[in-house]
N, C-alpha and C positions, 0 to 999 in steps of 0.2 A: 196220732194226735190230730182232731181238728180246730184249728182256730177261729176265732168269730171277731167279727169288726163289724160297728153299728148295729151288733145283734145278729147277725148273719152269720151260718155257715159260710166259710171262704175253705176251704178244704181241695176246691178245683182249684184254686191259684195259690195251692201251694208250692206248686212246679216251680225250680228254681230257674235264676235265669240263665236262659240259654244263650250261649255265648258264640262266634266263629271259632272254626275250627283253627289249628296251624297255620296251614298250607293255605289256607286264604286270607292270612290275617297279615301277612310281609307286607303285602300294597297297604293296606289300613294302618299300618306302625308308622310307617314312613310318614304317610300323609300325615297322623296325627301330631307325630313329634316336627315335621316340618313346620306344622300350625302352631306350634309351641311355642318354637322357634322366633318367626314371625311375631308371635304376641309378645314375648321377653322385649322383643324393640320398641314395641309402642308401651309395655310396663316403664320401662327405662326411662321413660321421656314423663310420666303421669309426677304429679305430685303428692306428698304426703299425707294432705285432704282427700283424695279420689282415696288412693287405697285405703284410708281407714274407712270412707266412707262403703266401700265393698266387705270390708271385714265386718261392721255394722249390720248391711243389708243381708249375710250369708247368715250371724245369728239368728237374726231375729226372723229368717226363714227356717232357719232349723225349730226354733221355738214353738211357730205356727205349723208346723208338722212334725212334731214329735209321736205324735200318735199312729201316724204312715211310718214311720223310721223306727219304731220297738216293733210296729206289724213285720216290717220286712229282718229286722233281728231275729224277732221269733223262726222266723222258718230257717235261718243261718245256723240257731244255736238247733232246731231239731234236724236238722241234717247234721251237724257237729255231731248231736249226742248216738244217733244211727250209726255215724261211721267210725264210733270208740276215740273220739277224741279225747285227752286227758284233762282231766277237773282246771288244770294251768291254764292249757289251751281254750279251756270252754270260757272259761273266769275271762280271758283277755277278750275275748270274741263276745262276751254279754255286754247287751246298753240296757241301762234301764232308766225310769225318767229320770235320777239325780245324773248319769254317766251324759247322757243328751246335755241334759241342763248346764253340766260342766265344760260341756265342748261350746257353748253357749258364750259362757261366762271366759273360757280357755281366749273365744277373740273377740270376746270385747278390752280384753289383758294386753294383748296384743296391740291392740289400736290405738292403747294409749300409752303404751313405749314409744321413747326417741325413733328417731327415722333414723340405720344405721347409716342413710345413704350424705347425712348432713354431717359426718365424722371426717370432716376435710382438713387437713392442714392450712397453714395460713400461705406458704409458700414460702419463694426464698429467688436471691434473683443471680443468678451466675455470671462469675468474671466478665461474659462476651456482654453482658445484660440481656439477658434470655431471659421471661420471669417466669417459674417454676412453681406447679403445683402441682401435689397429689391427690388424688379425690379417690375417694370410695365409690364404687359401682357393683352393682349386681351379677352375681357370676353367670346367669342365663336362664338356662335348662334346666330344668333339678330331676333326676327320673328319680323316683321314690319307689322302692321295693320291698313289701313286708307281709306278715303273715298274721292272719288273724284279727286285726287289731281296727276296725272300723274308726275308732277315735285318730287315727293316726292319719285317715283321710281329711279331717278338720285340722289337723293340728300340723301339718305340712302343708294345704294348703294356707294358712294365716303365717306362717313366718314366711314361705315364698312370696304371697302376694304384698305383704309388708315390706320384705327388702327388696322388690322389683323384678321378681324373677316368676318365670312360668314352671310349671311343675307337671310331669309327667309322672299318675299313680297305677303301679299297678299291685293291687292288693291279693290276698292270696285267696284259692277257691272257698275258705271254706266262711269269708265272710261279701261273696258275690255280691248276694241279693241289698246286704246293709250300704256297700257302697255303689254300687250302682245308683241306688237311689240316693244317697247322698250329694255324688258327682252334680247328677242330675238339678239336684235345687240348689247346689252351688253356681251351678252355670246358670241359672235362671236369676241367682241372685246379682251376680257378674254382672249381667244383660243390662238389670235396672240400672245397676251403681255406676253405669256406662265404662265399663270395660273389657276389653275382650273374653267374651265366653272360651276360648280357644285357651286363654291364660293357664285352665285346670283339664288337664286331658285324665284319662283312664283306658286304660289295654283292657280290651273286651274281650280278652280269651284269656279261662285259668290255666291251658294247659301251659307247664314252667317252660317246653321247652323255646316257649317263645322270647324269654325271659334273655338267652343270648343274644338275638337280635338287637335288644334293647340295648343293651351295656356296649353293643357295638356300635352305634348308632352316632359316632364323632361328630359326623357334619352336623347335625344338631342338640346336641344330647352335650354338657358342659360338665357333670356329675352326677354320679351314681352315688346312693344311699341306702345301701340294705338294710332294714330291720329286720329280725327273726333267731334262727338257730345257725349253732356254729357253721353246721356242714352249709347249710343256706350259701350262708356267708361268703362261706373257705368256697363255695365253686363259684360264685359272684367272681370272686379276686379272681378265681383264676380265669375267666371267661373274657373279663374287659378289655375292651380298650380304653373305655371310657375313663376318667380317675374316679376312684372309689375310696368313700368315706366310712368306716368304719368299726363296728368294734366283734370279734370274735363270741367269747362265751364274758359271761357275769359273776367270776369265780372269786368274791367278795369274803374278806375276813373283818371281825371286830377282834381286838386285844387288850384284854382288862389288864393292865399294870398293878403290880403290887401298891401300887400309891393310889389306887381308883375309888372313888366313892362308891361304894359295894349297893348300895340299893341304883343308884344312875348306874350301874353297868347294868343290873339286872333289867331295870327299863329299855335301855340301849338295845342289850341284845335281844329282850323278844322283839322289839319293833325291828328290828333290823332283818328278823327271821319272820316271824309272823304277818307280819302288818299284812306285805302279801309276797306271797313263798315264790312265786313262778314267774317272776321278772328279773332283769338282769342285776337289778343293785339290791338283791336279797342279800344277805348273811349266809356264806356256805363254809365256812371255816371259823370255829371261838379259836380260840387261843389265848392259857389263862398263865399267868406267873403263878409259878410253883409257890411263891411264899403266900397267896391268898385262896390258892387252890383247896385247900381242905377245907376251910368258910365256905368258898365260892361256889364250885363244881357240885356240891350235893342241892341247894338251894334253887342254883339255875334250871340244873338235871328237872328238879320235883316240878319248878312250872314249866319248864318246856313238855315234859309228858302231861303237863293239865291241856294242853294244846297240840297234843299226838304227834308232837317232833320227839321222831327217832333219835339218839345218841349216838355217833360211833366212834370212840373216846380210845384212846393210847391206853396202855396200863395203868399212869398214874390216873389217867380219867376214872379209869373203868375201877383204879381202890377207891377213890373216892364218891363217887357218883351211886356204887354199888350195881344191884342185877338190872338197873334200868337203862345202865349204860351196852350198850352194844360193842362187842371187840372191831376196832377199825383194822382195815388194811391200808396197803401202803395208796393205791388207789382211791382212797376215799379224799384224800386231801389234796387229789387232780381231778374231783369229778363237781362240776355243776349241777347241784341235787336239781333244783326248780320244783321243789316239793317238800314237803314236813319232815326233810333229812336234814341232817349236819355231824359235820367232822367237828370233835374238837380234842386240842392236843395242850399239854403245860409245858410250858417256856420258862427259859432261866433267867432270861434279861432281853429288854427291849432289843438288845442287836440278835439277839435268836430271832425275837421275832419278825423284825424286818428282813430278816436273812430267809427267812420261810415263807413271808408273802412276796418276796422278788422271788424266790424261785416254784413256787408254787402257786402262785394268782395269778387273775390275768390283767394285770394293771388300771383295772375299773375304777372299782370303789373300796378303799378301807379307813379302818378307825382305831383308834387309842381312844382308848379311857382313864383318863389320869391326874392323878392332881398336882402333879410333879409339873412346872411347866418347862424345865430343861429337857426330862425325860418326853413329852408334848412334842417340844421342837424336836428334839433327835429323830422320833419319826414320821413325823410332818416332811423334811426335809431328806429322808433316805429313802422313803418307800415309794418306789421307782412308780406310781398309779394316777390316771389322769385326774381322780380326784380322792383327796386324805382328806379323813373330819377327827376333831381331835372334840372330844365328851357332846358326838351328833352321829345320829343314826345314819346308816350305808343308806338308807331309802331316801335319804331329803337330796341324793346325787337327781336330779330331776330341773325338769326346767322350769315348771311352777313354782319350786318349793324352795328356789334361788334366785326366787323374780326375775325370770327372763321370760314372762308370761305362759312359755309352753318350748316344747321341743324338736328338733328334727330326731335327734338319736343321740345316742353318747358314744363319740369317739374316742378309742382307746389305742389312736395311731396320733406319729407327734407332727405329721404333714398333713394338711395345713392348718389344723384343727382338731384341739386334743379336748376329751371333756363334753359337757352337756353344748350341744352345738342348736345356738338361739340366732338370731336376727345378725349377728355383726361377723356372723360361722358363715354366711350366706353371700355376703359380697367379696369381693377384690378389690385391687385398686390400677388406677392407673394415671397416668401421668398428661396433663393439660401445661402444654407448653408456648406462651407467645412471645411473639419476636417482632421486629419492623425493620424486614429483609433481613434476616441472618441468615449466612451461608456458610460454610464450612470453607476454610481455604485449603 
């Protein structure tokens, strides 16, 4: 394929970008994350006008070069589609103008959320009269690790530089060229908004195994943040030193209750399956109460195959659903489709089915559908998951779609951050204490 910009063949500069090798890139990690380092201190001390005023300036440079930033996609997604990446992985990896527009609009959202650094206590004054305060502060460092996902370069950097911290990205090979040049007019944007360029770094080499370095990187490095796939993930954890925030796979259920309004569940579950299939707060498990299952399950069945979702249905599924249902195995209801698949199985009562997503999900995203609101509370309140929607699609678990302007990732660990992790997921706190000579005797 050759692509053209202002009319021109560009086809020579489709070479992607080349990057250092390994073995030369250890000096270059250090220095950058050192530089990080350094810039998290003078973040720390900035007020809550400089940063939005940078979140500002980094829009409205995106905006002005949206047209250089879908060039350099293009050549991300045709090396993607060369090297058989999957329809999931390519859909995450595509900008196009409204995806740009959105990462736009993602910080100017940002800019006009609370500052989470003004969430101070009032204090308190101790026996000796010491006077006691807690404050909120920014926890530093942030190394960002993910795959694919160029918006994720925008969308890390604006909650880091909102809550006062610098950000350390390194994204995966297969969207090089999209964030390279992204990086790029975000430090430029920095530059104007007068703050440190250094605040947003990026690891110049895709090869992963540089990727241990990182996560090792204590002296300056405060948290690690994987985005991507399980195995990703599971050798992340097991590599650090650093503390790591994160969430495993996206192993999502909806469950229509015999009390559910039968057209909103059917809304429900295609959005929760459909809307889009290959992120982590899809729908990979229905789960239907047997007493609405013979209404339900053939209805569902008929539009999910208008939308080429596969069925892989238990026996009562697969009598009622008929030949469009698929025989499931016992594995289907442990496996994270991230595509036009799904498990679905009938339940005899809401403790079935909370008994089935604690032992079967991965504590992400799930829902009832019900118009019972005791039956609602019972599993609001049992289902052990960082976040339960009771008659709301698994897809609104997001950080836009919960006003917290945008996201770092969703945590689906209960230290120190569980759930869609925004601006207030990003700081600490620590304690400011005065006194006029107190000593301990």
């Amino acid at each position: 394929m050759t692509m053209k910009k202002n009319g021109k063949s560009v086809a020579s500069k489709q070479k992607r970008v080349q990057t250092s090798a390994p073995s030369d890139y250890t000096t270059e990690l250090i220095k950058l994350c050192a530089q990080a380092k350094e810039a998290s201190r003078i973040l720390a001390g900035t007020s809550l006008e400089q940063r939005n005023r940078a979140l500002t300036s980094i829009a409205e440079t995106l905006e002005k070069n949206k047209a250089e930033i879908l060039f350099r996609n293009e050549i991300d997604l045709e090396a993607g589609r060369r090297a058989g990446l999957s329809p999931a992985l390519l859909d995450r990896l595509a900008l196009t103008d409204r995806r740009v527009m959105d990462m736009a609009q993602g910080l100017r959202e940002v800019a006009v959320l609370s500052d989470p650094l003004a969430e101070n206590d009032p204090g308190w004054d101790s026996p000796s009269g010491l006077r006691v305060q807690k404050v909120r502060v920014p926890l530093g460092v942030i190394a960002m690790i993910y795959e694919a996902r160029p918006n994720v370069t925008v969308d890390a950097t604006s909650l880091c530089l909102k809550s006062g911290n610098a950000v350390v990205l390194r994204g995966g090979k297969e969207a090089v060229d999209s964030n390279t040049l992204l990086v790029h007019l975000i430090k430029d944007a920095l530059g104007k908004a007068g703050l440190p360029r250094e605040s947003v770094q990026f690891v110049g080499t895709t090869d992963r195994s540089v990727i241990r370095d990182l996560v090792r990187m204590d002296a300056f490095v405060d948290l690690v943040i994987p985005r991507g796939g399980e195995e990703m993930v599971n050798a992340i954890r097991e590599m650090a030193t650093v503390p790591v925030l994160s969430h495993g796979k996206g192993l999502c259920s909806v469950y229509v209750d015999q009390d559910a309004d039968l057209d909103m569940a059917e809304r429900i579950v295609l959005n929760s399956k459909i809307q889009r299939p290959g992120v982590c707060n899809a729908m990979e498990t229905l789960l239907v109460h047997r007493a609405v299952g013979k209404t339900f399950v053939p209805r569902i069945v008929r539009r999910l195959a208008e939308s080429r979702v596969t069925v892989r249905g238990d026996l009562e599924v697969q009598t009622w659903g008929g030949a469009a249902v698929t025989p499931a195995v016992a594995a289907d209801f442990d496996t994270e489709f991230l595509g036009l698949e799904l498990a679905m199985k009938a339940v005899e009562s809401v403790e079935e089915a909370v008994t089935h997503i604690n032992a079967h999900g991965s504590h992400h995203s799930d829902a009832i559908v019900t118009a019972n609101e005791n039956t609602a509370q019972q599993f609001l309140a049992r289902v052990d998951s960082a976040a339960v929607f009771h008659n709301a699609s698994t897809r609104l678990h997001d950080g836009s779609a919960l006003g917290l302007g945008t996201e770092m990732g969703i945590s689906t660990q209960k230290l120190h951050a569980r759930g869609t992790m925004g601006l207030r997921e990003l700081t600490t706190t620590k304690y400011i204490v005065r006194g006029d000579g107190h000593i301990r005797e």
